[in-house]
C-alpha positions as CSV (number, residue, x, y, z in Angstrom):
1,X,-212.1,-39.8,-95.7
2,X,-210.8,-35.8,-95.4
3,X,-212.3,-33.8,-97.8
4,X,-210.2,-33.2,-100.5
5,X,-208.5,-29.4,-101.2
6,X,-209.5,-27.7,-104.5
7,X,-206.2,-28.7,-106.0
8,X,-206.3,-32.4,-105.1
9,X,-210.1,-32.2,-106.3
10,X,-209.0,-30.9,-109.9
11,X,-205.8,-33.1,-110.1
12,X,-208.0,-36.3,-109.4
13,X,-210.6,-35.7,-112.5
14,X,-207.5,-34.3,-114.5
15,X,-205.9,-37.6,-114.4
16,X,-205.5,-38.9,-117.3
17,X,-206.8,-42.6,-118.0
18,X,-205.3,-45.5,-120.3
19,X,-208.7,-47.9,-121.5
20,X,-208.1,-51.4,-121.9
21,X,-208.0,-51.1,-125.3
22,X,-204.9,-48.4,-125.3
23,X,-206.7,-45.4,-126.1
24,X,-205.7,-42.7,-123.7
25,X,-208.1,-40.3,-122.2
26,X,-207.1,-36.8,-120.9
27,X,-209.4,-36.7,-118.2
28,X,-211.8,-38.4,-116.8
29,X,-215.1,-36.3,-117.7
30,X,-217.2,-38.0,-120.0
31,X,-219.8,-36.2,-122.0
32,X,-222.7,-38.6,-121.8
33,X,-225.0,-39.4,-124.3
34,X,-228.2,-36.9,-125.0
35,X,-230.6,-36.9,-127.0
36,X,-229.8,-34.1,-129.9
37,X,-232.4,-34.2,-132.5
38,X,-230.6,-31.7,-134.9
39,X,-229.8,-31.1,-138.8
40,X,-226.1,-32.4,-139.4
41,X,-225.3,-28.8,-139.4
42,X,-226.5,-28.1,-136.0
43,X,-225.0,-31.5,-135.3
44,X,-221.7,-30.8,-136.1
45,X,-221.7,-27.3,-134.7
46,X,-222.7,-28.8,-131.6
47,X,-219.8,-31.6,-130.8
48,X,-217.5,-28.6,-132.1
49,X,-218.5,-26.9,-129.0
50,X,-218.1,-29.9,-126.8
51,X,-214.5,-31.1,-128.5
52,X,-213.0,-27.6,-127.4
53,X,-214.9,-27.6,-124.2
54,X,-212.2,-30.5,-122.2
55,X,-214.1,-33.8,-122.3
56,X,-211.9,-36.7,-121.8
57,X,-214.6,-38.5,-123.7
58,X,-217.5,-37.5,-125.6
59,X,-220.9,-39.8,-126.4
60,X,-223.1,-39.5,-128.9
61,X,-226.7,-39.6,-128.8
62,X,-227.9,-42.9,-130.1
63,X,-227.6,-44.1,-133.3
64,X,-230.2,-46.6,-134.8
65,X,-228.4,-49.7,-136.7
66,X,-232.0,-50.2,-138.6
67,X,-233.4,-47.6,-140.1
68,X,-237.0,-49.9,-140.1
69,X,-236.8,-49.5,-136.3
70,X,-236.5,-46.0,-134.6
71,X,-237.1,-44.4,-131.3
72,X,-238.2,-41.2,-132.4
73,X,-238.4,-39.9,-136.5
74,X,-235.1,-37.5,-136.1
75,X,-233.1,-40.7,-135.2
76,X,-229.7,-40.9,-137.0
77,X,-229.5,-44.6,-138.3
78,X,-226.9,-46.3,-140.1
79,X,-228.5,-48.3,-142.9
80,X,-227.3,-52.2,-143.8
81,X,-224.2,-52.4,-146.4
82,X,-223.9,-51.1,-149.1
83,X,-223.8,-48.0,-146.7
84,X,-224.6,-45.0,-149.1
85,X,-221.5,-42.6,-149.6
86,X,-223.7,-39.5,-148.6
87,X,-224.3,-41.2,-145.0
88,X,-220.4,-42.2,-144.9
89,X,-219.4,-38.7,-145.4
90,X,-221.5,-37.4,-142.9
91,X,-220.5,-39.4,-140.3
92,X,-217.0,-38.9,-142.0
93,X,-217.9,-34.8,-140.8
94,X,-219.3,-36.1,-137.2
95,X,-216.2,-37.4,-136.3
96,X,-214.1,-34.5,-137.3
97,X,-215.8,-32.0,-135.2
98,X,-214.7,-33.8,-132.8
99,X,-211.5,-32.6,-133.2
100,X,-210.5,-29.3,-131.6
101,X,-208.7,-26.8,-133.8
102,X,-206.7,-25.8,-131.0
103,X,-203.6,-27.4,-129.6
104,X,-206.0,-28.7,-126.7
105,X,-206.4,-32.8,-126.3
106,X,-209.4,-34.2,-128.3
107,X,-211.5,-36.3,-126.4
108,X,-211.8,-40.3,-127.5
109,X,-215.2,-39.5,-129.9
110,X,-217.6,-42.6,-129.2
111,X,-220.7,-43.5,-131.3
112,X,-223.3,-44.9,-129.0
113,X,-225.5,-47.8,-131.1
114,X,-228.7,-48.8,-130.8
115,X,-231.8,-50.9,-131.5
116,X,-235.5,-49.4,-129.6
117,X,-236.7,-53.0,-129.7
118,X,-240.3,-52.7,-128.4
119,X,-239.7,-48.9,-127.7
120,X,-239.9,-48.0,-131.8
121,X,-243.5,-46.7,-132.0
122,X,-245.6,-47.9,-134.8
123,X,-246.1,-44.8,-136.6
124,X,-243.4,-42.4,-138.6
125,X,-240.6,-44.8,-136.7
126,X,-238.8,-46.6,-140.0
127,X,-242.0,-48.8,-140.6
128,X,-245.6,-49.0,-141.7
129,X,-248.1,-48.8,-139.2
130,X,-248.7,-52.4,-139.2
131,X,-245.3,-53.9,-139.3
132,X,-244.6,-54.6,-135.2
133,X,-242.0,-53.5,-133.2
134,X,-239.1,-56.2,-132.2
135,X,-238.9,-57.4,-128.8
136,X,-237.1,-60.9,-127.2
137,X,-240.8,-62.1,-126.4
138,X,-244.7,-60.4,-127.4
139,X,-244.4,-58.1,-123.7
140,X,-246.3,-55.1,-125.0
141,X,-245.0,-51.8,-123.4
142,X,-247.2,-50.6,-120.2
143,X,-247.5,-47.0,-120.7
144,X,-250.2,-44.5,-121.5
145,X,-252.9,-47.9,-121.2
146,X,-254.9,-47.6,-123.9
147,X,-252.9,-44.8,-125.8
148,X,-249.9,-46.6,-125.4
149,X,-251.3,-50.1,-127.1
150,X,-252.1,-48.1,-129.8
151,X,-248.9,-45.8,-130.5
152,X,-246.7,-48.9,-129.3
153,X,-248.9,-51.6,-130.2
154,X,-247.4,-55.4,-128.9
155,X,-244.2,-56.0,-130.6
156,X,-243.0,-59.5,-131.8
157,X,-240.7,-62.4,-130.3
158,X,-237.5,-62.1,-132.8
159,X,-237.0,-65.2,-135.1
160,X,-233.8,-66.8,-135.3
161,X,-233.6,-64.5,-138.6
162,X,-234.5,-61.2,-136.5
163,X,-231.6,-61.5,-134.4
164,X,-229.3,-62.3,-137.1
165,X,-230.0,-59.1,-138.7
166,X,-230.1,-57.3,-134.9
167,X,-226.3,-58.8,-134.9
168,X,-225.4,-57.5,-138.5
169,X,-227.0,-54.2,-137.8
170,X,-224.3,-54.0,-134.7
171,X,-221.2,-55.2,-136.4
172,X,-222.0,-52.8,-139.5
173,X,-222.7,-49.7,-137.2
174,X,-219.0,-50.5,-135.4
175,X,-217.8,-51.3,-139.0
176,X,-218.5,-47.7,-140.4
177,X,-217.8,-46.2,-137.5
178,X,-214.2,-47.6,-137.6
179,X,-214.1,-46.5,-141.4
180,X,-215.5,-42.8,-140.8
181,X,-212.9,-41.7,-137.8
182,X,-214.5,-42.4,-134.6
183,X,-212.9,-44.3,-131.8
184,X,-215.3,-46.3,-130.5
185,X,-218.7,-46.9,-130.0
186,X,-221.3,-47.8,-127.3
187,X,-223.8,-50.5,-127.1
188,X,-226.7,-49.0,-125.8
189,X,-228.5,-51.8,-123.2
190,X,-230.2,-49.5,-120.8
191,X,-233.6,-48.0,-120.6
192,X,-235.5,-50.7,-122.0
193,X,-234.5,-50.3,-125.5
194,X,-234.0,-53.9,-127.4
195,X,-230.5,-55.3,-125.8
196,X,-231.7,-53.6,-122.3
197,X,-235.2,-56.1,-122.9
198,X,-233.1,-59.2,-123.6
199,X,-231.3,-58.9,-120.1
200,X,-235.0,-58.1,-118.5
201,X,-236.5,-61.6,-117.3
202,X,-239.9,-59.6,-117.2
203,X,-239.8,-58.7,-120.9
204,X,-237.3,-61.6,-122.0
205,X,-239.6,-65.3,-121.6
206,X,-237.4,-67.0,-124.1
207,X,-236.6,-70.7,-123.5
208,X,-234.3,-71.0,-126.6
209,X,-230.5,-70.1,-125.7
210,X,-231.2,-66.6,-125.4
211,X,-233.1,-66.9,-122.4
212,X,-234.5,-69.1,-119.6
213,X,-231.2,-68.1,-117.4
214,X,-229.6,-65.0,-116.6
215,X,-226.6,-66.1,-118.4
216,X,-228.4,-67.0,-121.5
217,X,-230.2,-63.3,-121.9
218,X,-226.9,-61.8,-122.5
219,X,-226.2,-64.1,-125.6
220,X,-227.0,-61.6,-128.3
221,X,-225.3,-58.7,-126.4
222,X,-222.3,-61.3,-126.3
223,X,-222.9,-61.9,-130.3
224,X,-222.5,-58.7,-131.1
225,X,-219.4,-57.9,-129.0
226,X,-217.6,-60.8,-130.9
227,X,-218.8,-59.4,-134.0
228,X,-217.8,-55.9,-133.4
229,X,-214.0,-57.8,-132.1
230,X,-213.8,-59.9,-135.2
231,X,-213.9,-56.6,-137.6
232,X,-212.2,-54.1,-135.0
233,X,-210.0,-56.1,-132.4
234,X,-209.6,-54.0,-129.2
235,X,-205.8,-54.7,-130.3
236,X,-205.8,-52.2,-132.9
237,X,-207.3,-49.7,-130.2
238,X,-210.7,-49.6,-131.3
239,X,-213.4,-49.0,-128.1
240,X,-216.1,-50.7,-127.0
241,X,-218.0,-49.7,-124.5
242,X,-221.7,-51.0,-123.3
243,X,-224.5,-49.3,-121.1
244,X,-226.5,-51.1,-118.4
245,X,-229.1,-51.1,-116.1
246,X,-228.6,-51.1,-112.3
247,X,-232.1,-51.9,-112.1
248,X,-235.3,-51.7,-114.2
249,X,-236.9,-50.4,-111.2
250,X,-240.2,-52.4,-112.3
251,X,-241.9,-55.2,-110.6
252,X,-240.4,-58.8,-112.1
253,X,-237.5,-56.8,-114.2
254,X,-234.0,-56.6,-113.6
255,X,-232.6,-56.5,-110.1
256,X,-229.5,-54.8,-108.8
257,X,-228.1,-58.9,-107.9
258,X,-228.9,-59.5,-111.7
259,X,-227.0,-56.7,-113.0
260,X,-223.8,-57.2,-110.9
261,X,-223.6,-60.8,-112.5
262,X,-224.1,-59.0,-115.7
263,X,-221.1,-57.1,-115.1
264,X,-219.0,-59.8,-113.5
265,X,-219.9,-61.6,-116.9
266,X,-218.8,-59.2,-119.1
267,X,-215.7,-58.6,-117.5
268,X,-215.0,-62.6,-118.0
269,X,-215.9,-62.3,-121.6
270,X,-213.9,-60.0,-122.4
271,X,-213.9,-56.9,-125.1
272,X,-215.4,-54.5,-123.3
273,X,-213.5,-51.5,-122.0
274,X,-215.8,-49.3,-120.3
275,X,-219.6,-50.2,-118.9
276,X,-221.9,-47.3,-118.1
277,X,-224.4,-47.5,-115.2
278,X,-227.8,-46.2,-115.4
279,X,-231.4,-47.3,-114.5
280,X,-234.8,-47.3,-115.8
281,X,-236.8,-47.6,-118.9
282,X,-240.4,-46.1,-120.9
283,X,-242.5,-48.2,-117.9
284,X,-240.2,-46.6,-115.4
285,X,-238.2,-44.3,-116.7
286,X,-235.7,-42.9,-113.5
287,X,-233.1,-42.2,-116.4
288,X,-235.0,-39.4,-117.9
289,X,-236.7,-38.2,-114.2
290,X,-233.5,-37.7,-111.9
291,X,-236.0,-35.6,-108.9
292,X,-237.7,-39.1,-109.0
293,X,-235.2,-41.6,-108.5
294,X,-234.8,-43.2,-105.2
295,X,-232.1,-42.2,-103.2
296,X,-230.7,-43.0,-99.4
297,X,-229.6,-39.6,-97.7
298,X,-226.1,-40.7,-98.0
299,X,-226.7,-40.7,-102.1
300,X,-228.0,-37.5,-101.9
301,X,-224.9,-36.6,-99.9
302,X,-222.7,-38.2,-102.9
303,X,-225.2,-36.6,-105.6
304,X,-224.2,-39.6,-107.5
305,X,-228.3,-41.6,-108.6
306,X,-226.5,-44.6,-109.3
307,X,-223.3,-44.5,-107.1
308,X,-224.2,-47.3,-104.6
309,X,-224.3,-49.9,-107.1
310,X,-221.9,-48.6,-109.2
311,X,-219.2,-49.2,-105.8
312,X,-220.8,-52.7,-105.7
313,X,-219.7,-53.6,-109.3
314,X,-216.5,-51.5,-109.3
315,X,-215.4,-53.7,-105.9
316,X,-216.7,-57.4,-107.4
317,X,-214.5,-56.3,-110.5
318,X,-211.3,-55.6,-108.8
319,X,-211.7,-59.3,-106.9
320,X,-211.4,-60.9,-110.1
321,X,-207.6,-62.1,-111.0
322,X,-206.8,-60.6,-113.7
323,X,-205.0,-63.7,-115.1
324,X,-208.3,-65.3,-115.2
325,X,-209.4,-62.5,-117.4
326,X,-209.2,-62.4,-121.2
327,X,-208.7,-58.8,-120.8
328,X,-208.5,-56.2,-118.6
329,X,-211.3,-55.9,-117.1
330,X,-213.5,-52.6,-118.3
331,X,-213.6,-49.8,-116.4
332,X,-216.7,-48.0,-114.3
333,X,-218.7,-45.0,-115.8
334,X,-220.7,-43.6,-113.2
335,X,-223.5,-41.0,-114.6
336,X,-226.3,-39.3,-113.1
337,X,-226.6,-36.5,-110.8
338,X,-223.6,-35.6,-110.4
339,X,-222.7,-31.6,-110.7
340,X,-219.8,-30.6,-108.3
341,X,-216.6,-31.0,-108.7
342,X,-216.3,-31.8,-104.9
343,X,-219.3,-34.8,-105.7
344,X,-217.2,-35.9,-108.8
345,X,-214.1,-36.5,-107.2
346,X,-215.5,-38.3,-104.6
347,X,-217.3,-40.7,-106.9
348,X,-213.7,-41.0,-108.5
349,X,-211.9,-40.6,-105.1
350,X,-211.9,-43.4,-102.0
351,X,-210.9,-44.1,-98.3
352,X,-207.9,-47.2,-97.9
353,X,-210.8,-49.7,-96.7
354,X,-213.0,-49.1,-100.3
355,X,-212.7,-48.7,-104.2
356,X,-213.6,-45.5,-105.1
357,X,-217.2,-45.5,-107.2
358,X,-216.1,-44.9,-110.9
359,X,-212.9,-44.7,-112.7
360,X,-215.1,-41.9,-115.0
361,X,-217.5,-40.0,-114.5
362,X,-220.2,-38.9,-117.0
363,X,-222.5,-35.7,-117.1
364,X,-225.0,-34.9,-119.5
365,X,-228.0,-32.3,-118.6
366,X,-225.0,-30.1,-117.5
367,X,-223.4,-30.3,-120.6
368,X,-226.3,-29.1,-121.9
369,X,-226.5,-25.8,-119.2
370,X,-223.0,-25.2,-119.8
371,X,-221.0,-27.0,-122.4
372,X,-217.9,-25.9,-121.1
373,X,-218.2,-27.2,-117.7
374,X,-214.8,-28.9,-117.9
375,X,-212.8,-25.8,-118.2
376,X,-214.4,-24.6,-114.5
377,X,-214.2,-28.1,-112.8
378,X,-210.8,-28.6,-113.9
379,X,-209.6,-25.1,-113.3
380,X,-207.2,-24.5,-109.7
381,X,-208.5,-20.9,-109.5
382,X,-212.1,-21.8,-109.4
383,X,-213.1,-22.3,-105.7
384,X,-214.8,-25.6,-105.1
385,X,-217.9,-23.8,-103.8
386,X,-217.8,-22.3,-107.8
387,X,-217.3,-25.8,-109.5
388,X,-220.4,-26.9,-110.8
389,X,-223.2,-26.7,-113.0
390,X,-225.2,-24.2,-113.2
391,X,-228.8,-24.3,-111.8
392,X,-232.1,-24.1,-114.1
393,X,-235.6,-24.9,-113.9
394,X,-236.1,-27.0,-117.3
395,X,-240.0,-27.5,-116.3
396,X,-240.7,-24.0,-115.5
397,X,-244.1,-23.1,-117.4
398,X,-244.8,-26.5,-118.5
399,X,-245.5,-28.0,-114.7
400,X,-249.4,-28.0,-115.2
401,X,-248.6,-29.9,-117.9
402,X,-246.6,-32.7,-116.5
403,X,-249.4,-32.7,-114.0
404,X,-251.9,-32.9,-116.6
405,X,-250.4,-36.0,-118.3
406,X,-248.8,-37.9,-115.1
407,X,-250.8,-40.9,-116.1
408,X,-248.4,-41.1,-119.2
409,X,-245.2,-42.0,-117.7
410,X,-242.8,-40.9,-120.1
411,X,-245.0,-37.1,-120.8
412,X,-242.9,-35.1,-117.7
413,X,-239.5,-36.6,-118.3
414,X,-240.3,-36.1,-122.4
415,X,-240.9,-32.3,-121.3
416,X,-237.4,-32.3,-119.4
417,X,-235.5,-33.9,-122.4
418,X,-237.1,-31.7,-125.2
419,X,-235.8,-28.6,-122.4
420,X,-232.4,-29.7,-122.8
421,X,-232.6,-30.8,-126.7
422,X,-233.4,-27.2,-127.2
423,X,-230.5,-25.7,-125.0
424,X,-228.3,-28.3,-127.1
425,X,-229.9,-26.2,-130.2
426,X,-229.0,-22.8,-128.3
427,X,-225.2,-24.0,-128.0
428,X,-225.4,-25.1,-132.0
429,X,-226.9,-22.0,-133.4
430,X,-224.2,-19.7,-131.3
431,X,-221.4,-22.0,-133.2
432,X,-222.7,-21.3,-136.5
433,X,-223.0,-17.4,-136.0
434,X,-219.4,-17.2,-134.6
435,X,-218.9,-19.4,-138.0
436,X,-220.9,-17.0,-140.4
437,X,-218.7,-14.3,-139.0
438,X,-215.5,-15.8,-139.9
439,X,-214.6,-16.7,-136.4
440,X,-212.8,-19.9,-136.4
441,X,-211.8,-21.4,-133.8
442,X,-214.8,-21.8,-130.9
443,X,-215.4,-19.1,-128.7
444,X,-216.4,-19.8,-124.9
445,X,-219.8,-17.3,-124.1
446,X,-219.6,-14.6,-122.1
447,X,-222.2,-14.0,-119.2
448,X,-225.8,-14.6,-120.9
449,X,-225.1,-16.1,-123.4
450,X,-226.9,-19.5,-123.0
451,X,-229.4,-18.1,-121.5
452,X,-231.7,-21.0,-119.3
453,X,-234.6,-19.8,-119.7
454,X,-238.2,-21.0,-118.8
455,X,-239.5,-23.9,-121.3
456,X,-241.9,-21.7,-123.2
457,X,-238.7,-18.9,-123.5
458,X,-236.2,-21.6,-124.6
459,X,-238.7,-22.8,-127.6
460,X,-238.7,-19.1,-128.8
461,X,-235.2,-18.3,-128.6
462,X,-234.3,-21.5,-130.6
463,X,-237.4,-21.9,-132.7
464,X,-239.0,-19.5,-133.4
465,X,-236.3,-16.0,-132.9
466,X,-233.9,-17.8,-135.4
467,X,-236.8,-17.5,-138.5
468,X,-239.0,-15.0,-137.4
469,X,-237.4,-11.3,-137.6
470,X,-237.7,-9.1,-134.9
471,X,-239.5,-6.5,-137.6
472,X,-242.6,-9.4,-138.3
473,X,-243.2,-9.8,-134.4
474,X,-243.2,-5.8,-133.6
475,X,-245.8,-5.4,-136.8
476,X,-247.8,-8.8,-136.0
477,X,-248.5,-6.7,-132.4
478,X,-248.7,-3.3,-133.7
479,X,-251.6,-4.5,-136.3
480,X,-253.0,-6.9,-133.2
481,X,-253.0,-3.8,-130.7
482,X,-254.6,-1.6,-133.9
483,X,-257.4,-4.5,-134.4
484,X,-258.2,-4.8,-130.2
485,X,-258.1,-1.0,-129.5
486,X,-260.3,-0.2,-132.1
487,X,-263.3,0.5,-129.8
488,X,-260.9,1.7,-127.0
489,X,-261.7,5.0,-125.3
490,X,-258.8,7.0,-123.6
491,X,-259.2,9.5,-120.2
């Protein structure tokens, strides 16, 4: 296929694109889901930002549906009904900040849900110490060896009981999201989290009629998507959207043939508008280490991690008749590596003899470098050799450390994503100071602004410079320097 001009590059992510459920997105950028770890404040400051920035489609970070079950302790979770009014209304403020202030399209505003399963650690995670984690079967976690038995410890095969909660927690977590303004959600069954272990036959040994097949595994995933239809029908325009696997990329989880059928499966369900591709989990965790992943030099060509597979499904997808479908089938989110606009349009572009890769495309680390990223890929008077992220070293000054720890698996990639959870706190605290002086509407920063610094300079700026005044520092060292050069003879 000819490369594509700069023009015909912007016109093909600036297309707008109707989901099966009716909701129309400007574009086809999708803000993918991060990891935020901020005060509601922060939070709302933050998707602020991103609602002005262009997204066709913004995702949150996860959102627990049991607060007894968390991946980290500053997990958002949606407790079981009655849902308290405070939560309601902050969720209620979450969705609206979503909602530019200018006359520019909002994006469609999904809440991504989730359940850690066996990836909830057994301390400060919802629970006491001694209450397990929940898991399809008792497949302890293999990280950290020793130090991961005891922070993880060996979670328990779910009762008939357990997943009938698991399924509640879902359908209530759509339910208030519906009630509080956003547009959709996401089912998060990726990276080894609860649903992502129910569709692993390494971690899923059931014989009951969640397991024992390939097809049975994805019963609870389909419970909850009739659940979530039952209370918001895709009719009324409500999303649903689901994140996979490609692959587990450990030895006896899920293979690329497994998750094809997986998609070919959901698509003959039905419900689902949208399924994300990713890869990897806490035992190998390519999601979260993108220099890692395996890639042929053609992928590396494409930038895209996952775009090989994501061809494969998009292709088996459009060879099912859609009369045999009970609706349209969901459309391809490709995410992962990608940071051109030349890259993205050909994940979203194609030849005559193939399907392109994705109908969207999602970027996440970047929208951490540069939350406005859309307004320079979608730009005509940006040269393509100009559209893209910008480049950073998230790992500079903390290498010796991920060398230190490489027998933990998840210690480098954790470095990465607390890196780009603090440049998400850079891009929140610059909101709320154009807000405390009375600016209004969300100013773009000028050169510098988000400054990508080293990991050791990005925890100061957002940590530390925020409560410590500049006067405390310059004294701490003055009386330092007084204390040291005490003894100090001069020429």
């Amino acid at each position: 296929m000819a490369a594509l001009s700069d023009r015909e590059q912007v016109a093909c992510i600036a297309r707008p694109v109707t989901l099966p459920c009716g909701r129309v997105m400007p574009n086809r950028l999708v803000k993918a889901a991060m990891e935020e770890m901020l005060p509601p404040e922060l939070q709302e400051a933050l998707y602020e930002v991103w609602a002005e920035a262009g997204w066709g489609m913004v995702v949150t970070g996860n959102v627990q549906v049991s607060p007894a079950h968390l991946g980290t302790p500053l997990d958002i979770a949606i407790p079981p009904r009655p849902v308290p009014p405070a939560t309601l209304a902050s969720l209620s403020r979450w969705a609206r900040s979503t909602r530019p202030t200018s006359s520019r399209a909002p994006p469609l505003a999904i809440l991504q849900l989730n359940h850690p399963g066996r990836q909830s650690m057994r301390f400060v995670c919802g629970r006491s110490p001694s209450s397990p984690a929940l898991a399809p079967s008792a497949v302890p976690l293999n990280v950290a060896g020793p130090l991961g038995r005891v922070l993880w410890g060996t979670p328990r095969a779910m009762t008939g009981r357990d997943l009938d909660e698991v399924v509640e927690g879902f359908v209530n977590g759509a339910r208030v999201a519906k009630e509080t303004g956003w547009d959709g959600v996401q089912l998060h069954a990726s990276h080894g989290y609860l649903l992502a272990s129910f569709l692993s036959p390494r971690v899923n040994r059931r014989t009951d009629a969640y397991g024992g097949s390939a097809r049975k595994r994805l019963a609870l995933l389909f419970r909850i998507v009739d659940g979530i239809r039952a209370e918001c029908p895709q009719s009324d325009g409500f999303c649903l959207g689901v994140k996979l696997n490609c692959s587990d990329f450990v030895k006896g989880g899920l293979t690329e043939q497994d998750a094809l059928d997986n998609v070919k499966w959901i698509a003959e369900h039905g419900g689902v508008d949208f399924v994300e591709i990713s890869g990897g989990d806490y035992e190998s965790p390519e999601f979260m280490t993108p220099d890692a992943t395996p890639k042929r030099p053609s992928t590396f060509a494409r930038e895209a991690f996952f775009d090989a597979f994501s061809q494969r499904a998009r292709w088996l997808l459009s060879t099912l008749p859609p009369s045999t479908l009970p609706s349209p089938a969901p459309l391809i989110l490709l995410t992962g590596g990608l940071r051109t606009r030349a890259g993205i349009s050909r994940a979203l572009s194609t030849s005559s003899k193939s399907p392109p890769a994705a109908d969207l495309v999602g970027l996440a680390r970047p929208a951490a470098a540069d939350p406005f990223l859309p307004q320079t890929l979608l730009s005509p008077s940006v040269p393509s050799s100009a559209a893209r992220a910008p480049a950073y070293d998230p790992l500079h000054g903390v290498r010796w450390l991920r060398t230190l720890f490489r027998w933990v698996a998840v210690a480098g990639p954790g470095l990465d994503v607390l890196w780009h959870t603090m440049a998400l706190r850079q891009v929140a605290l610059r909101r709320v100071a154009q807000r405390n002086r009375g600016v209004r509407e969300v100013q773009r920063a000028g050169a510098g602004e988000y400054e990508l610094r080293g990991f050791w300079g990005m925890a100061w700026s957002v940590w530390v410079a925020p409560v410590v005044p500049a006067w405390v520092v310059g004294a701490a060292g003055a009386l330092l320097f007084a204390l040291v050069g005490r003894g100090w003879k001069w020429a």
